[in-house]
Every structure is written in structure tokens, then in C-alpha cells.
N, C-alpha and C positions, 0 to 999 in steps of 0.2 A: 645793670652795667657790670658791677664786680663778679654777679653770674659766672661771666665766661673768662672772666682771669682765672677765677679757683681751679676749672678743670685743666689747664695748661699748667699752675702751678703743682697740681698734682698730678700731672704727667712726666715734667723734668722730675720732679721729688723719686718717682717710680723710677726714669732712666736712671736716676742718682744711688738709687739703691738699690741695683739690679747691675750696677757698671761697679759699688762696690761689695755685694754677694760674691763676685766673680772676680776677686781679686787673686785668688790659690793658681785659678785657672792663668792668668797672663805671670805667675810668678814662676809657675811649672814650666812654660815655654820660655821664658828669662833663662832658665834652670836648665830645662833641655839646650838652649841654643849656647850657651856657655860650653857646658858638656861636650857637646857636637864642634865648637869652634874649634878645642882644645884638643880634643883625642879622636873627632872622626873626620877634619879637614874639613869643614862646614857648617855653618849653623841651619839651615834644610832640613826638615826631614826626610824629605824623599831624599836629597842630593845625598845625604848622611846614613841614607842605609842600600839603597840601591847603586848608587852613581851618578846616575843622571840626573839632568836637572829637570825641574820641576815646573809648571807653568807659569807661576807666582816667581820664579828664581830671578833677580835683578831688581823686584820690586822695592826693598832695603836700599840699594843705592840709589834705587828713581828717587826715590822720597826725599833719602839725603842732597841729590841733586836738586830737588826742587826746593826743596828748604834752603838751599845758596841760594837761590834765582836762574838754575843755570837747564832752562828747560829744554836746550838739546839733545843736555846730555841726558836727561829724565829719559826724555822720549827713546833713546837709546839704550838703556839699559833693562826697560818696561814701556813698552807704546800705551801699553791700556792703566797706566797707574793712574793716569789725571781722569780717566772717564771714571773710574774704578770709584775715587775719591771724591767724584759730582754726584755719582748714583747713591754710595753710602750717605751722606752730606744732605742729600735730597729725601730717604727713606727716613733718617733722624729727623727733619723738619717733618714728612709727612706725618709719621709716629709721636709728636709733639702737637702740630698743629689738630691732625684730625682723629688721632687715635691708633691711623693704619693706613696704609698707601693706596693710592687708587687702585683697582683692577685690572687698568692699562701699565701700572706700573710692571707688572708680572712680567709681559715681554719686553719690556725694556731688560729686565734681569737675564731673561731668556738670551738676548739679544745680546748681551755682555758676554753670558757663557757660550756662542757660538763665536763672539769675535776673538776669545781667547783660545778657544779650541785653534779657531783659526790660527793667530798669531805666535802659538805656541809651534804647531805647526811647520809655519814657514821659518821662524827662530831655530830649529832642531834642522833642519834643509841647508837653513842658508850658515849657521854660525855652529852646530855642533860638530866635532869636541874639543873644538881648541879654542874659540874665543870668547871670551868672559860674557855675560853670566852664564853662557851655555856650554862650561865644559865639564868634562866629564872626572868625577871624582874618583880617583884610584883608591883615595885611603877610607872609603866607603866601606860597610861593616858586607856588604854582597860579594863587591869584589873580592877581599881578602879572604872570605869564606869558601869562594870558586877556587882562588888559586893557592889557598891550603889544600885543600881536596884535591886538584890536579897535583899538587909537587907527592903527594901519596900515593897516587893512582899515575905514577907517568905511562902515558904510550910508547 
């Protein structure tokens, strides 16, 4: 009977010590998005070096919205945050419970990355560059880099 608790407890003990190995890494993106908020008009990295936004972009206020209760506007701001957050949710119980996620699990993964290709897609169609999360950063390190170089090189 105690058998099969040991191996679960010594599979959180492993995620517990593998979620804090990896604390430099979430302090670095704390680090970057600070940096990025203040001097490149975004915390993004894509949005922060390119302009454009990024497939993941409004995901940060889904979440904020959903942590109010207010899941319209989740859905508005990132359609795929709440599937995004059942599938991770579900990989961590699988990886607890059995060690590793089913093999059917894979296209479900699959199947997230084509709804986001998708939805990112239609999000750059229907809302790019003027309305929020999908607009387009000027103060981006590409663009300024483009339009140094052109005010040098005028036509």
C-alpha cells in the first residue's frame, strides 16, 4: 500500500526541485521584461525587438482577466489561454501521476500548435496594428534600427 505513494512522492519532490534549479531562468525573464517594459515599449520579446506581436501577445492580460473572473475578456485578449492552461495542468498531473503523458497526448500538443498558428493568424487579419494586443510596436529595437539607417541613406 505505502508502495505507490513513495513513487508520486518522489515525483513532486523531482518537480520541486527542477521548478527550483530553474529559478535564474524565470528571474532573467522578470529581468528582461522589466528592461523591455521600460526602454523598449513592451515586455515581449518578439514585440521588443521586431514590432510585431507575437502569438503568445495578450496572454499576460488573459490570465490577469481570468484571475478577476472576467472570462470574456480573457477570451478576448488570448482565445487559447484557458485550453493552453487545461493542457499544461493536465501534462503536470500526467507527469506526477504516471511519470509521462500518454502518446495520444502528443497530438493534442500538436493540435494546440495548429490552433494557435491558426488563431494568431486570424488575430494579425482581423486586429493588426492598431488594436491591443495586436499592435504594432514603433519603439521596437528593428524598427528604430530601419529608420536610423533610412534618415542616413535618404532617397
Amino acid at each position: 500500500m505505502f508502495t505507490s505513494v513513495n513513487p508520486i512522492k518522489a515525483r513532486i519532490k523531482k518537480a520541486c526541485h527542477a521548478f527550483v534549479d530553474a529559478w535564474w531562468v524565470f528571474l532573467l525573464i522578470i529581468l528582461y521584461a522589466v528592461f523591455a517594459h521600460f526602454f523598449l515599449g513592451g515586455s515581449c520579446l518578439v514585440a521588443s525587438t521586431t514590432g510585431f506581436p507575437c502569438p503568445g501577445c495578450g496572454g499576460t492580460r488573459a490570465l490577469i482577466s481570468l484571475f478577476r473572473g472576467d472570462f470574456l475578456e480573457s477570451l478576448k485578449y488570448h482565445p487559447l489561454l484557458l485550453p493552453a492552461l487545461i493542457i499544461l495542468l493536465a501534462d503536470f498531473v500526467f507527469s506526477l501521476v504516471k511519470g509521462q503523458a500518454p502518446r495520444w497526448f502528443n497530438r493534442v500538443l500538436v493540435a494546440l500548435a495548429v490552433a494557435t498558428a491558426i488563431v494568431y493568424a486570424a488575430r494579425l487579419i482581423l486586429l493588426f496594428p492598431h488594436t491591443e494586443p495586436m499592435k504594432y510596436n514603433r519603439l521596437a529595437v528593428l524598427p528604430r534600427v530601419f529608420f536610423w539607417i533610412r534618415s542616413i541613406f535618404p532617397s
